[in-house]
Backbone as CSV, one residue per row, in Angstrom:
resi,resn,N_x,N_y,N_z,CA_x,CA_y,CA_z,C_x,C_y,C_z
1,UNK,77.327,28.751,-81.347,76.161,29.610,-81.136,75.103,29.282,-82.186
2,UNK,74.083,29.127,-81.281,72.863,28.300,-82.390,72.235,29.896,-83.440
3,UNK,71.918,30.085,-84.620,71.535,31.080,-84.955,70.209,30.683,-85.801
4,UNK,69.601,31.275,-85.929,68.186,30.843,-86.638,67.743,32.009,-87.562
5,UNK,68.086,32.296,-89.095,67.667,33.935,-89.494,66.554,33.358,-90.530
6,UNK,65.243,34.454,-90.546,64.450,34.251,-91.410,64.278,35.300,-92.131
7,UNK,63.949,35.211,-93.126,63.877,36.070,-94.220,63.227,36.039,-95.502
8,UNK,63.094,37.043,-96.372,61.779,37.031,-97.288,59.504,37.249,-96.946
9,UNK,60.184,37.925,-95.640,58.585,38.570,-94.870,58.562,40.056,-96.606
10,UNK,57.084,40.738,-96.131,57.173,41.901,-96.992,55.973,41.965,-97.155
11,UNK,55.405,43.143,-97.677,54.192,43.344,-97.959,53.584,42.908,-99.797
12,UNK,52.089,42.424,-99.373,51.664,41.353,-100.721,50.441,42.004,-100.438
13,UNK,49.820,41.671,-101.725,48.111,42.047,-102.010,47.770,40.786,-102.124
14,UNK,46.219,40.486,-101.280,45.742,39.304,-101.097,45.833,38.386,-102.790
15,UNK,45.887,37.128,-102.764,45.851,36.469,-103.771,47.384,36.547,-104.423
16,UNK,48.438,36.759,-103.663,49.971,37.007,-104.235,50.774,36.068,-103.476
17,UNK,51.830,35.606,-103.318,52.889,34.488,-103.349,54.403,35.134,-102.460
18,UNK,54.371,34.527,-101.270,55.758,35.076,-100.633,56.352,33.571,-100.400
19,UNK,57.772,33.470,-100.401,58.788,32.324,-99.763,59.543,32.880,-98.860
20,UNK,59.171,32.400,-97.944,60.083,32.180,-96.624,61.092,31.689,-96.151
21,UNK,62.343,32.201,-95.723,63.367,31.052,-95.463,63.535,31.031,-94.182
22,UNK,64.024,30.252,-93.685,64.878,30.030,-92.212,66.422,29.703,-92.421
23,UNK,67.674,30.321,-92.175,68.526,29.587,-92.436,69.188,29.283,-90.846
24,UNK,69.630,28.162,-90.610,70.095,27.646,-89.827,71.806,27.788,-89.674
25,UNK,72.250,27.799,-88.519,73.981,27.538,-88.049,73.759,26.922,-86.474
26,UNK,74.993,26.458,-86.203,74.999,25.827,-84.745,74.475,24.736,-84.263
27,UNK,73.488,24.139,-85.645,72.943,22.572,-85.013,73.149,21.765,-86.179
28,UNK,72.763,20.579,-85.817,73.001,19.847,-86.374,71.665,19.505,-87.281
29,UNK,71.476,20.431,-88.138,70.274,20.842,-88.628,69.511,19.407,-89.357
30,UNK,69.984,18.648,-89.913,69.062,17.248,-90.368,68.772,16.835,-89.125
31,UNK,68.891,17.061,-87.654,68.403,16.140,-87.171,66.975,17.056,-86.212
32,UNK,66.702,18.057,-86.399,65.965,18.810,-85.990,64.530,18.816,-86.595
33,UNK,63.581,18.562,-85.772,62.018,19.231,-86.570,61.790,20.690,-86.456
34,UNK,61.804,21.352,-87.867,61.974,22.465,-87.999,60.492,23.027,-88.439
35,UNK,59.870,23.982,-87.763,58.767,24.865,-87.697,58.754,26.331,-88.150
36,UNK,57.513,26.738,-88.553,56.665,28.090,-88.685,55.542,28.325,-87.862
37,UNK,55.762,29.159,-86.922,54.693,29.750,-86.447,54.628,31.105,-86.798
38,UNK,53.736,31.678,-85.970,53.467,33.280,-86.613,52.377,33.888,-85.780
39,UNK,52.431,34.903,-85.326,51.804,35.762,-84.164,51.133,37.008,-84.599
40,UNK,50.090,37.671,-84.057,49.396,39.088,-83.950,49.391,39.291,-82.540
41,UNK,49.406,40.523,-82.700,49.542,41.364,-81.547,48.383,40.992,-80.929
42,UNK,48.696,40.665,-79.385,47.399,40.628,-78.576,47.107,38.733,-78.790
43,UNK,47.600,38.117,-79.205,47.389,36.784,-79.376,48.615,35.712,-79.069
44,UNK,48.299,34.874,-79.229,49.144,33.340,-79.277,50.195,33.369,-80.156
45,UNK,51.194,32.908,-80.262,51.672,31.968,-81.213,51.332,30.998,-81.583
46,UNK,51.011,30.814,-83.272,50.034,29.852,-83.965,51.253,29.202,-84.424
47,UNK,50.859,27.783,-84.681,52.018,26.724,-85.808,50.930,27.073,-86.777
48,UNK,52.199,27.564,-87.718,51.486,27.033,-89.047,51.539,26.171,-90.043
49,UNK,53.008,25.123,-89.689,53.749,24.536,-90.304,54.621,23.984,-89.959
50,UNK,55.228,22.159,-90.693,56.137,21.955,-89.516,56.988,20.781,-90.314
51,UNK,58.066,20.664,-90.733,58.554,19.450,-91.269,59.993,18.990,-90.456
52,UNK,59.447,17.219,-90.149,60.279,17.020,-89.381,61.462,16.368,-90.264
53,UNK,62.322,15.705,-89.030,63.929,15.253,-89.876,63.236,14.359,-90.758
54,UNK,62.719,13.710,-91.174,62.516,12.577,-92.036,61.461,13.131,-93.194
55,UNK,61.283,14.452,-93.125,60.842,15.326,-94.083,59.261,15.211,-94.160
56,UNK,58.549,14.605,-93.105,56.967,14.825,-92.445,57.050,15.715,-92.663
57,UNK,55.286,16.485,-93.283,55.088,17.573,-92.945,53.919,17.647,-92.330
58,UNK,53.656,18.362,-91.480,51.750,19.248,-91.047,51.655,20.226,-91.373
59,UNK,50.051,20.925,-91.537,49.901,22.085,-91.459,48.658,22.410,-90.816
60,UNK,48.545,23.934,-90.321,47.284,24.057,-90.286,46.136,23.966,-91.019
61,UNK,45.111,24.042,-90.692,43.807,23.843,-91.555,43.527,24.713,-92.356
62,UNK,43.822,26.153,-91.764,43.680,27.475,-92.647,44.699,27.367,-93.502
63,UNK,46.018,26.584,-93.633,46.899,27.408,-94.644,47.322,25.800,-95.403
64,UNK,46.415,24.818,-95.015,45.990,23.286,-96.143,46.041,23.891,-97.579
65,UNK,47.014,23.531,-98.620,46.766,23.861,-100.127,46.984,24.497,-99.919
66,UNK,47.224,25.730,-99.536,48.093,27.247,-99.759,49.399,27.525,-99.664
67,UNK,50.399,26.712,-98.849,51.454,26.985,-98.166,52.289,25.874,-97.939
68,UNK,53.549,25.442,-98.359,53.756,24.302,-98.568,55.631,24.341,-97.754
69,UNK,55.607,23.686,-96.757,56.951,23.655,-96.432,57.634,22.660,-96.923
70,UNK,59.624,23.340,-96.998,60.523,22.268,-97.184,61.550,22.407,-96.516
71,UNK,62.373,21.464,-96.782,64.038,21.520,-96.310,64.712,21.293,-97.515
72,UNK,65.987,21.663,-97.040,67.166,21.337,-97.597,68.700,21.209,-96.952
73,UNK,68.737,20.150,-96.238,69.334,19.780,-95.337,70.980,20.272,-95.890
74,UNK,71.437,20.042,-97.304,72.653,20.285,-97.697,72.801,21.901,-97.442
75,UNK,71.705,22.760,-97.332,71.718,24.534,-97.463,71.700,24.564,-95.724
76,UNK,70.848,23.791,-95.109,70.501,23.934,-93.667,69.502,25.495,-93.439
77,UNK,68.395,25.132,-94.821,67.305,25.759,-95.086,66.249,25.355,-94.715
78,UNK,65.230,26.010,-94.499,63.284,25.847,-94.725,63.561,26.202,-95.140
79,UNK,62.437,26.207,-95.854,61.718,27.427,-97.089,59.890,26.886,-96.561
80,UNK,59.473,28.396,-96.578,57.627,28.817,-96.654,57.192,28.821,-97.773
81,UNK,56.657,28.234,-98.423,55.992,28.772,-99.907,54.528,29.044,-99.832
82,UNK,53.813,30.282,-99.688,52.695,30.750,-99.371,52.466,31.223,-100.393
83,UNK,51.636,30.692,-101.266,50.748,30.808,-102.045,49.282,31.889,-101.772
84,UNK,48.507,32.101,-102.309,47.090,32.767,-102.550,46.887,33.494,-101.070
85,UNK,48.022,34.362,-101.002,48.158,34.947,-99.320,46.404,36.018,-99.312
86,UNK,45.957,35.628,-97.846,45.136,36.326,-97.486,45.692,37.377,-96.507
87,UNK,44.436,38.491,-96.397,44.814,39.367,-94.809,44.988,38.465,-93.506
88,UNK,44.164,37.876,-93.706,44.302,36.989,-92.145,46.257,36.126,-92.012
89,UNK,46.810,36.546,-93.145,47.741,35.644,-92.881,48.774,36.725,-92.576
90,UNK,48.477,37.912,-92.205,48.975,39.102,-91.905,49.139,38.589,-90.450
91,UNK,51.102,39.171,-90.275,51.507,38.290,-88.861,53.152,38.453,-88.529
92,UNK,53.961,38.323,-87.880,55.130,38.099,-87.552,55.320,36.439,-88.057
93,UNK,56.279,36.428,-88.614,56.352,34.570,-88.762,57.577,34.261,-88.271
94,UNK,57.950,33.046,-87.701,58.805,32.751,-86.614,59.596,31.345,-87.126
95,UNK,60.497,31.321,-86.920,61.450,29.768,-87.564,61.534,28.820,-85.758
96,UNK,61.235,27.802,-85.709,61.427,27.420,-84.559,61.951,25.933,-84.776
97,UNK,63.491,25.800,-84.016,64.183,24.634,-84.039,64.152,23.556,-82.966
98,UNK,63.136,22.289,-83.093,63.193,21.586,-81.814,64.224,20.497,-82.028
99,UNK,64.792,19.645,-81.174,65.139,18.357,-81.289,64.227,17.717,-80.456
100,UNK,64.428,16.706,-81.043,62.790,15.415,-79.976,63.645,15.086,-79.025
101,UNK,64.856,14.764,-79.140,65.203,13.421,-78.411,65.649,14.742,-76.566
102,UNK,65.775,15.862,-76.734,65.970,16.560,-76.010,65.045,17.783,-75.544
103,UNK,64.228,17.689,-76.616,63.144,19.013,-76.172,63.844,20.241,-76.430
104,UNK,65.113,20.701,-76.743,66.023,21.635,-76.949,65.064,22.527,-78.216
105,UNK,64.523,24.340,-77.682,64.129,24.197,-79.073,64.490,25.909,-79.253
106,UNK,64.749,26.071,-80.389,65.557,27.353,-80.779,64.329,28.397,-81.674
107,UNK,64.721,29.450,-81.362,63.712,30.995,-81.959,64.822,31.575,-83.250
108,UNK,63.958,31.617,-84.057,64.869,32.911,-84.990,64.108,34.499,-84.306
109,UNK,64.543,35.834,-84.943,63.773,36.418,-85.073,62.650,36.833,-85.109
110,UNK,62.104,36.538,-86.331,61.251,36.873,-87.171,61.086,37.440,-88.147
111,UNK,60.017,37.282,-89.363,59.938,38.162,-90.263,58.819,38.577,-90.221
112,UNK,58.182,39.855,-90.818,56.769,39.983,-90.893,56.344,40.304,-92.399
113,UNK,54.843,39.676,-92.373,54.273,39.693,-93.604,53.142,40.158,-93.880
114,UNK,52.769,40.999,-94.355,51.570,41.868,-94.346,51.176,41.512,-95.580
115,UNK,49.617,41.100,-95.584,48.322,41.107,-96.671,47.708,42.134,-96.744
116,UNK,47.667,42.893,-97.684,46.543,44.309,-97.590,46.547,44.634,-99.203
117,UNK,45.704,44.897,-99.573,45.142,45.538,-100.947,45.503,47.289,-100.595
């Protein structure tokens, strides 16, 4: 059973620092491109982040220099490191597990993270 848990969401005052984890079971987690997206009510699911098996990363444009993903393939971790959090980054954030070679792609939960002074 594939499981996907994220954790470390919470409430921050703009200009403050949250880490995010994803921990993984059920795959064969080095071989997966592992993602962050993150949602508001009434909207899309946004990527905000994305490092693949060979430890590529992207990000969005809004969260460039702020927010820095990793792995750790021996933990079968992400980690979010969000730096100089704004309101706008106020959101549900989401762990999402693809494999390429299959398109196979897995949901955690979620955590949520609120910016507010």
């Amino acid at each position: 059973q594939v499981q996907l848990v994220e954790s470390g969401g919470g409430l921050v005052q703009p200009g403050e620092s949250l880490r995010l984890s994803c921990a993984a079971s059920g795959i064969t987690f080095r071989l997966y491109t592992i993602a962050w997206y993150r949602q508001t009510p009434g909207k899309q699911r946004e990527l905000v982040a994305l490092i693949g098996s060979g430890g590529s990363t992207n990000y969005t444009n809004s969260v460039k220099g702020r927010f820095t993903i990793s792995r750790d393939n021996a933990k079968n971790t992400v980690y979010l490191q969000m730096n100089s959090l704004k309101p706008e980054d106020t959101a549900d954030y989401y762990c999402n597990a693809h494999f390429p070679i299959t398109s196979h792609d897995y949901w955690g939960q979620g955590t949520q993270v609120t910016v507010s002074s």
